[in-house]
Every structure is written in structure tokens, then in C-alpha cells.
DRENPA-3360 file (N, C-alpha, C; in nm, 2 decimals, always signed):
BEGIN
1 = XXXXXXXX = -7.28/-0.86/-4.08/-7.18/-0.89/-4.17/-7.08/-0.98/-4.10 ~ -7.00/-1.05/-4.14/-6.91/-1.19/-4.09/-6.77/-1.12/-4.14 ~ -6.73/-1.16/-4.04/-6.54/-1.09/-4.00/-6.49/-1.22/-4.14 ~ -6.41/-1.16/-4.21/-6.34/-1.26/-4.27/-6.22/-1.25/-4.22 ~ -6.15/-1.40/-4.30/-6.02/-1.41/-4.16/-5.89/-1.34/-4.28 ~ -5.95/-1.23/-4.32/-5.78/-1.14/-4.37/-5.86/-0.98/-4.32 ~ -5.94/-0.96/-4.23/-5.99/-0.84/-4.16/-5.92/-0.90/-4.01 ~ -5.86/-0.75/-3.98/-5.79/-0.81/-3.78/-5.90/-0.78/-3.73;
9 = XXXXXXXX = -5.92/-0.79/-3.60/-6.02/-0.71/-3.48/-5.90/-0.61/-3.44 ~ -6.01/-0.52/-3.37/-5.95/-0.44/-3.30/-5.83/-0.47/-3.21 ~ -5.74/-0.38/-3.21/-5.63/-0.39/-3.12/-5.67/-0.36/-2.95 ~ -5.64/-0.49/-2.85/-5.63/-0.39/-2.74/-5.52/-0.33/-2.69 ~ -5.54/-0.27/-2.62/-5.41/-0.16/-2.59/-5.33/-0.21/-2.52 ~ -5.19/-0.18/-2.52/-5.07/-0.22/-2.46/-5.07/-0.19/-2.33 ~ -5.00/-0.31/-2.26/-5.04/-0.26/-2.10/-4.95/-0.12/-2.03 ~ -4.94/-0.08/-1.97/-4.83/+0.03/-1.92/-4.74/-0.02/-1.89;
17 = XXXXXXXX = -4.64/+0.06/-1.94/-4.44/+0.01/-1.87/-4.43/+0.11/-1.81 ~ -4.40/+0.06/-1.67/-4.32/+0.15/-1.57/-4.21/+0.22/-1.61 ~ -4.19/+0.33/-1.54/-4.06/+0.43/-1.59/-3.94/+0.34/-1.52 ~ -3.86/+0.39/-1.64/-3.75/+0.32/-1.61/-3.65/+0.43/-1.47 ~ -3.61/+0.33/-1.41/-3.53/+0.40/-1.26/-3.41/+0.48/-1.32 ~ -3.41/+0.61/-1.25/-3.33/+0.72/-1.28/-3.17/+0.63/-1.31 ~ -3.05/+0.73/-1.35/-2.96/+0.66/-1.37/-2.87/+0.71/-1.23 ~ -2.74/+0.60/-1.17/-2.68/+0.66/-1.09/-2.67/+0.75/-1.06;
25 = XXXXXXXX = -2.65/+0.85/-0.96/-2.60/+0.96/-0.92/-2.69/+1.04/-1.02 ~ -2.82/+1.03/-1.07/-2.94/+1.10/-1.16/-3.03/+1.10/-1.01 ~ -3.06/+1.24/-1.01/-3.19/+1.28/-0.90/-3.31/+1.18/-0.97 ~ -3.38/+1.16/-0.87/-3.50/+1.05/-0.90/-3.67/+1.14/-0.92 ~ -3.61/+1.26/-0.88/-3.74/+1.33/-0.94/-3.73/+1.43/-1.11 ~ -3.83/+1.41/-1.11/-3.81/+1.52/-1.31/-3.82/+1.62/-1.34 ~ -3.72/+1.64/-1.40/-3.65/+1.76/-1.40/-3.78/+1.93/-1.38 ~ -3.87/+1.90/-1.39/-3.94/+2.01/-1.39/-4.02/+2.04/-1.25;
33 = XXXXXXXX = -4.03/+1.90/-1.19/-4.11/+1.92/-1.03/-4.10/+1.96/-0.97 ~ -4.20/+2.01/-0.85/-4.15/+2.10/-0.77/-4.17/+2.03/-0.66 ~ -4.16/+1.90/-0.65/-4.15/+1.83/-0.51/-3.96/+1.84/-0.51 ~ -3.91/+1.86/-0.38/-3.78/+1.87/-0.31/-3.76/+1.71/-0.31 ~ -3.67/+1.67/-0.28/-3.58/+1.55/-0.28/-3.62/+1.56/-0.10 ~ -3.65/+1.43/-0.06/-3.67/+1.39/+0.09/-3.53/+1.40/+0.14 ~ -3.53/+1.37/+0.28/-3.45/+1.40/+0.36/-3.35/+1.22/+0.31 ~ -3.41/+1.12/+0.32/-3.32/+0.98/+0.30/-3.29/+1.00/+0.18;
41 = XXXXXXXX = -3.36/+1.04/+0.07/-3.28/+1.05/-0.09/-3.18/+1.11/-0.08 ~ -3.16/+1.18/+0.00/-3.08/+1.33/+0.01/-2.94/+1.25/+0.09 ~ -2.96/+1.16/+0.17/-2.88/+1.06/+0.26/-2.81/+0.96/+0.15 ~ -2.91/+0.93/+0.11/-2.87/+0.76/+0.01/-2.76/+0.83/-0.05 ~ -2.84/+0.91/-0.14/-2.73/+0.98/-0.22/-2.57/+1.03/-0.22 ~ -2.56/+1.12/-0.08/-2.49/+1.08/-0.03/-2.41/+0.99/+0.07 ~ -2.44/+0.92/+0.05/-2.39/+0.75/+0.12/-2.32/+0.67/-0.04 ~ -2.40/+0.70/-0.14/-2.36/+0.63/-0.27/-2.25/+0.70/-0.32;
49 = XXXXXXXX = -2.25/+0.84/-0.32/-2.13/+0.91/-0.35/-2.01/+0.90/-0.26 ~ -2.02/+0.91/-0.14/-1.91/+0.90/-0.05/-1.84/+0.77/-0.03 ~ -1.89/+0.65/-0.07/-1.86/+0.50/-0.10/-1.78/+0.49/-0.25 ~ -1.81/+0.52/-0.33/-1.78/+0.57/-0.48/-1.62/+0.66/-0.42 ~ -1.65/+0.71/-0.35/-1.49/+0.84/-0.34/-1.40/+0.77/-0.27 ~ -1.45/+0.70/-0.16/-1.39/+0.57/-0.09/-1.31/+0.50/-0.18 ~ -1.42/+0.42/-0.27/-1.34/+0.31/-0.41/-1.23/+0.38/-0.50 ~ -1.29/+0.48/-0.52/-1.16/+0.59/-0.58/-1.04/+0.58/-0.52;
57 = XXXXXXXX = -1.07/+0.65/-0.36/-0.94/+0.66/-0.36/-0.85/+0.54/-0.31 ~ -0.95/+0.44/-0.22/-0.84/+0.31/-0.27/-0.81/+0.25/-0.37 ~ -0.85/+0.28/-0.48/-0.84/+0.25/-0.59/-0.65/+0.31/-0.64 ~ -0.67/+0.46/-0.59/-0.59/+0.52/-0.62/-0.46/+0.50/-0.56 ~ -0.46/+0.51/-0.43/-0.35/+0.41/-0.33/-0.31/+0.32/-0.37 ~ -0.38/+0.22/-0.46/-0.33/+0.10/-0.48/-0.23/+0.16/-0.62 ~ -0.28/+0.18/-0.72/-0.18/+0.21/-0.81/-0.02/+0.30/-0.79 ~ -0.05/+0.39/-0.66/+0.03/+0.43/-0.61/+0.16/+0.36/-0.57;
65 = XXXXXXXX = +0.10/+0.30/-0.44/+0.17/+0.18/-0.43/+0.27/+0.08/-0.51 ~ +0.17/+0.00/-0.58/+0.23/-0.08/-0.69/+0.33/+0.02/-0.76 ~ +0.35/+0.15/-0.84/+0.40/+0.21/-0.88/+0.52/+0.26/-0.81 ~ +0.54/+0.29/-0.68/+0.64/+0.28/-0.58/+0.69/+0.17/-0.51 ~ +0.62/+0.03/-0.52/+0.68/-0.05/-0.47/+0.81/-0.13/-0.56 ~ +0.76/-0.09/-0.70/+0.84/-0.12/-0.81/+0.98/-0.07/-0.83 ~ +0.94/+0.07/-0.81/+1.11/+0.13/-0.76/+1.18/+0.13/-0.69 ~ +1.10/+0.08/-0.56/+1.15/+0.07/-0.40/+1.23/-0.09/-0.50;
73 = XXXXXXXX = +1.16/-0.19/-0.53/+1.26/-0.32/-0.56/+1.33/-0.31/-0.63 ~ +1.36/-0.24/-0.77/+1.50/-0.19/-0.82/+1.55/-0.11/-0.77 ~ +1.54/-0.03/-0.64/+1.64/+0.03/-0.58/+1.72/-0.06/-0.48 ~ +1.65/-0.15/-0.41/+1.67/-0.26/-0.33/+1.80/-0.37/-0.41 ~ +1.76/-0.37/-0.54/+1.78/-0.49/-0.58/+1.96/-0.43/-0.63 ~ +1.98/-0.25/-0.66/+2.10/-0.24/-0.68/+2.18/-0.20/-0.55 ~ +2.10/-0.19/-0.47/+2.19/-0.16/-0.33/+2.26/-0.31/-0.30 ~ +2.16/-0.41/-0.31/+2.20/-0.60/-0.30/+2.33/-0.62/-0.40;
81 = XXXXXXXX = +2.34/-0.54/-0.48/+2.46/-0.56/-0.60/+2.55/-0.48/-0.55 ~ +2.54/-0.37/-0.52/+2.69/-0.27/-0.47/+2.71/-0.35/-0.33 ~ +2.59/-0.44/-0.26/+2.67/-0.50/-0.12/+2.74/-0.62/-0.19 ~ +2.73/-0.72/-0.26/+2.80/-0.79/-0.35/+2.95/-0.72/-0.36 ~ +2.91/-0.65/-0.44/+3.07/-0.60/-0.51/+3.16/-0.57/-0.40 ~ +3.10/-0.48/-0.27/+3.14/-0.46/-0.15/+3.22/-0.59/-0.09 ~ +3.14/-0.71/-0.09/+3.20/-0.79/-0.02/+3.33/-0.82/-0.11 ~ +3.32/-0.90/-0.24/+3.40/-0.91/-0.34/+3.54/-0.83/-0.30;
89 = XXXXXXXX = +3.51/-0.66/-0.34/+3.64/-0.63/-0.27/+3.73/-0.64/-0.13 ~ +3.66/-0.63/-0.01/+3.71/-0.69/+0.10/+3.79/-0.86/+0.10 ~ +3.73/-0.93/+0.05/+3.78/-1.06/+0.01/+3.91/-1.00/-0.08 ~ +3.85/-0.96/-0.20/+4.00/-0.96/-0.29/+4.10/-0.92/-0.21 ~ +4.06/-0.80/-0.15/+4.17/-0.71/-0.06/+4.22/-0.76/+0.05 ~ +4.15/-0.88/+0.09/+4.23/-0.89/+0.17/+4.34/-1.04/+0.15 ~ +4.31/-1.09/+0.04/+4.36/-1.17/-0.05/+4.51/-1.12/-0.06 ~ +4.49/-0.96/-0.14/+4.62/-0.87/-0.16/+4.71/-0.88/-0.04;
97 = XXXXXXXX = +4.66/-0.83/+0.05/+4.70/-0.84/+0.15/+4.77/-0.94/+0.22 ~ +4.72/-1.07/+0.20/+4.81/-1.22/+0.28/+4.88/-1.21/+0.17 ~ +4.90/-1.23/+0.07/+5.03/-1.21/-0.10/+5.14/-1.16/-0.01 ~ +5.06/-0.98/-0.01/+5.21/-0.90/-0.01/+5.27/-0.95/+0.16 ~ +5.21/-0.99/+0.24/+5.25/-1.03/+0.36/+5.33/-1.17/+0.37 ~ +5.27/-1.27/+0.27/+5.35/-1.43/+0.21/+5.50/-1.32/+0.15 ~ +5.52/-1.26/+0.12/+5.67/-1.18/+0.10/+5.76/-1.18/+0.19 ~ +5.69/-1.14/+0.31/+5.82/-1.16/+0.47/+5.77/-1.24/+0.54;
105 = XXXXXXXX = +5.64/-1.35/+0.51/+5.63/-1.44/+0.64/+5.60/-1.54/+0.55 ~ +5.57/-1.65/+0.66/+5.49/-1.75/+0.62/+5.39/-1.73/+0.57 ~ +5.31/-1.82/+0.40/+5.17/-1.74/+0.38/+5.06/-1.82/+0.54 ~ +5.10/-1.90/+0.55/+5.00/-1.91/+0.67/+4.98/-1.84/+0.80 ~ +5.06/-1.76/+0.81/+5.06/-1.71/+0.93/+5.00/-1.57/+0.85 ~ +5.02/-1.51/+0.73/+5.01/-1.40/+0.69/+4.82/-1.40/+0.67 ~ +4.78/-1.53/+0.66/+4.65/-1.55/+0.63/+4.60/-1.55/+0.74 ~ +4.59/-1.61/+0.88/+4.57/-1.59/+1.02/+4.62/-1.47/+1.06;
113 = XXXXXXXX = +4.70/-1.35/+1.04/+4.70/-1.20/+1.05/+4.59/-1.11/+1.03 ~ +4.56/-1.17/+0.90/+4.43/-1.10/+0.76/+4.31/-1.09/+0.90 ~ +4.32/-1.28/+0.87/+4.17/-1.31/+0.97/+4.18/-1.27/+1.10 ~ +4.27/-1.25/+1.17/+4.25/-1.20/+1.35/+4.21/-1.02/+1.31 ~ +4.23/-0.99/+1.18/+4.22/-0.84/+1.15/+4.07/-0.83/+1.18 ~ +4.02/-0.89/+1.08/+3.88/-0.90/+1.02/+3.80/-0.98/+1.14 ~ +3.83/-1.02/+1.26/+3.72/-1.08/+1.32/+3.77/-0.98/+1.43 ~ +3.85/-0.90/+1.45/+3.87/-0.80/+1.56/+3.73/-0.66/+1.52;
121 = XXXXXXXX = +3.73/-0.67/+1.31/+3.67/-0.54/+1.30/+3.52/-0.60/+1.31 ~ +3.48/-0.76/+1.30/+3.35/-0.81/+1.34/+3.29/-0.78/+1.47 ~ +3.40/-0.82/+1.55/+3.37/-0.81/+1.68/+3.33/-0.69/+1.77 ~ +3.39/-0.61/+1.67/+3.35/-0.44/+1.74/+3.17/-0.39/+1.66 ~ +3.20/-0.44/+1.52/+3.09/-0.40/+1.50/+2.96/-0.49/+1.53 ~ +2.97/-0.58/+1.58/+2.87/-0.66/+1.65/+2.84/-0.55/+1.76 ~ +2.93/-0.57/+1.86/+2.89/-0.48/+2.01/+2.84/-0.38/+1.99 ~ +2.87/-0.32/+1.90/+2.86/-0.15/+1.83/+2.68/-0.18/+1.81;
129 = XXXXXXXX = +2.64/-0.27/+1.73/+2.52/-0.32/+1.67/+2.38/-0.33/+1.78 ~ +2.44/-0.43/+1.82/+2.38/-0.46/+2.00/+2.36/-0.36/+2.08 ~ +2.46/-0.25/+2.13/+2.45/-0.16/+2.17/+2.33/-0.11/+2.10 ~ +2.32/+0.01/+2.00/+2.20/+0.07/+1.93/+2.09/-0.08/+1.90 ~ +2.08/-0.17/+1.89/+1.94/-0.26/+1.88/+1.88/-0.24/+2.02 ~ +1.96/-0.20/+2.11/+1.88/-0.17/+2.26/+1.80/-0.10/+2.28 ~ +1.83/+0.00/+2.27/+1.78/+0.20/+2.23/+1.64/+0.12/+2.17 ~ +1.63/+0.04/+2.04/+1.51/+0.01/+1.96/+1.40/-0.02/+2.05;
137 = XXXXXXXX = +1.28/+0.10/+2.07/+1.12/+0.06/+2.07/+1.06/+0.03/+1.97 ~ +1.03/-0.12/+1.99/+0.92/-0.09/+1.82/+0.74/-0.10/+1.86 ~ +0.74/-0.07/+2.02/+0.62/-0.01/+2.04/+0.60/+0.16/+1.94 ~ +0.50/+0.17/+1.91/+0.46/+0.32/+1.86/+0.40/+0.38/+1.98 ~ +0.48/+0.46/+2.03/+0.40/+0.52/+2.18/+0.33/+0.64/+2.13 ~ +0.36/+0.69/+1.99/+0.29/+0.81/+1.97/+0.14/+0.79/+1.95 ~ +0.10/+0.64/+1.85/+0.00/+0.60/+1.77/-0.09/+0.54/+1.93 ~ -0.03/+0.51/+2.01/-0.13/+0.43/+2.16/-0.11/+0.52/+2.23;
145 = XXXXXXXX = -0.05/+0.65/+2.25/-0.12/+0.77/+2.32/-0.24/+0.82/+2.23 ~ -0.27/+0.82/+2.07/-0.34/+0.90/+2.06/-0.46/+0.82/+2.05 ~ -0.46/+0.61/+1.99/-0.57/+0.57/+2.02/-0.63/+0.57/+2.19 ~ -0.57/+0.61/+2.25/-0.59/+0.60/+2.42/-0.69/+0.76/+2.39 ~ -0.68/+0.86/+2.37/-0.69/+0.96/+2.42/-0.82/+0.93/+2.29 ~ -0.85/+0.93/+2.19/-0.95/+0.86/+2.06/-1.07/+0.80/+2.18 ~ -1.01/+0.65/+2.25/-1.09/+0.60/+2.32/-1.14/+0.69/+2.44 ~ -1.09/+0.78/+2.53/-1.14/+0.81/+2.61/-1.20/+0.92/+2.56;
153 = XXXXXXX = -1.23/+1.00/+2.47/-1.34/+1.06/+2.40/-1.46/+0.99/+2.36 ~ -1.43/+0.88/+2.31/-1.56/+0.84/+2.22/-1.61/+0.76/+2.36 ~ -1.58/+0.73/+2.47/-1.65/+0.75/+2.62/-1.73/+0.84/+2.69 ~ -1.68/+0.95/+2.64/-1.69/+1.10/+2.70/-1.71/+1.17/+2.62 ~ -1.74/+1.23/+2.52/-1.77/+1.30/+2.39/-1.82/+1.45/+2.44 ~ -1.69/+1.55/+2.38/-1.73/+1.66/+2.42/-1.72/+1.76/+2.31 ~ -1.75/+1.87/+2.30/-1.76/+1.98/+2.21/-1.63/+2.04/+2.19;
% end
């Protein structure tokens, strides 16, 4: 008998699809086997997870950060305004001051008063300044005693 062309042939069969690869952090064996997980699955695994907790928590640091560096600069930025206003009053006041002194003297002599004031109280606080900037190590001797003592272990590695 002759195949007419509205009869199909036989179908052949579809080739095999490979299993699809477990998902992240999914064990790669199924769920019912009793083969054990190898010793490197057992590694990778954790290598994948411990990298992942890594990204976390720099992850998390950073929002930290950003979140505190924010307040650190509006705290910064009103301390910068109370030193403003600070200065502001010193000037006015001492403005006040050569006035009520232009009363019994010359205002120019009363203005060179003001100022021999104010560069007597610079001058002390400069020395004052200098003095304690001396005292300043900004070596960290705590942090290079302990990478020192770090290095001479990982030389010598003991229990």
C-alpha cells in the first residue's frame, strides 16, 4: 500500500536532555540517594557560601558607612557654622571694645590695644599647640607590634 502525503511516518524519538544543574547553594545529589556528597563538593560548597557571607557583609559595611558618613558631614558642617559665629563674635567684640576705648583714647591707639591683645592670646596659643603636636606619634606601634609578632608566627607556626 502507498503512504499518502496526509498519513505522517512514524515519529522518531526525541533525543535526551540532560538534567538541568542543581540550583545555588542546592546539594547536587537527589534528594533520595544514598551516595554522600564528596569531600570537594563538600569544599566548593563551602567556598561558595563563605564568599557569599564575605559579599554580605561588605556589602553591609558599606551601607553602614555611607549611613554614618552622612551624619559625621552634618555634624561637621554645624560645628563649621558655630566656628563662624565664634569668629563673628570675637571680631564684633572686639570691635566693642576699640568703641568703648575710642571714649578715653585715641580710636587708633585703642585699635592697636585690641590687636597687641589678640596676637599676645595667638601667640600663646600657637606655643601651647606646638608643644602637644610634639607628644603626636602617628606611627601605630600597637598595630606593628602585633603585624611583627603575626609575621614571626606564620615563620614558626605553633600550637
Amino acid at each position: 500500500m502507498a503512504i499518502s502525503s496526509h498519513e505522517r511516518p512514524t515519529a522518531r524519538p526525541a533525543p535526551p536532555v540532560p538534567p538541568a544543574p542543581p540550583a545555588p547553594g542546592a546539594s547536587r545529589h537527589a534528594p533520595g540517594a544514598t551516595q554522600d556528597p564528596s569531600i570537594g563538593d563538600l569544599i566548593g560548597e563551602i567556598g561558595t557560601d563563605l564568599s557569599q557571607l564575605v559579599r554580605d557583609e561588605i556589602e553591609l559595611a558599606k551601607a553602614e558607612i555611607k549611613q554614618e558618613s552622612t551624619k559625621a558631614g552634618k555634624a561637621f558642617g554645624m560645628l563649621g557654622g558655630s566656628g563662624y559665629a565664634g569668629h563673628l563674635v570675637l571680631l564684633l567684640g572686639s570691635l566693642t571694645v576699640i568703641f568703648a576705648l575710642a571714649n578715653v583714647m585715641d580710636p587708633a591707639w585703642a585699635a592697636l590695644i585690641v590687636t597687641a591683645v589678640w596676637a599676645v592670646v595667638g601667640a600663646v596659643l600657637y606655643a601651647a599647640g606646638r608643644k602637644r603636636l610634639r607628644t603626636v606619634n602617628l606611627k601605630p606601634e600597637q598595630t606593628v607590634e602585633t603585624l611583627k609578632e603575626d609575621a614571626r608566627w606564620a615563620r614558626h607556626p605553633t600550637s
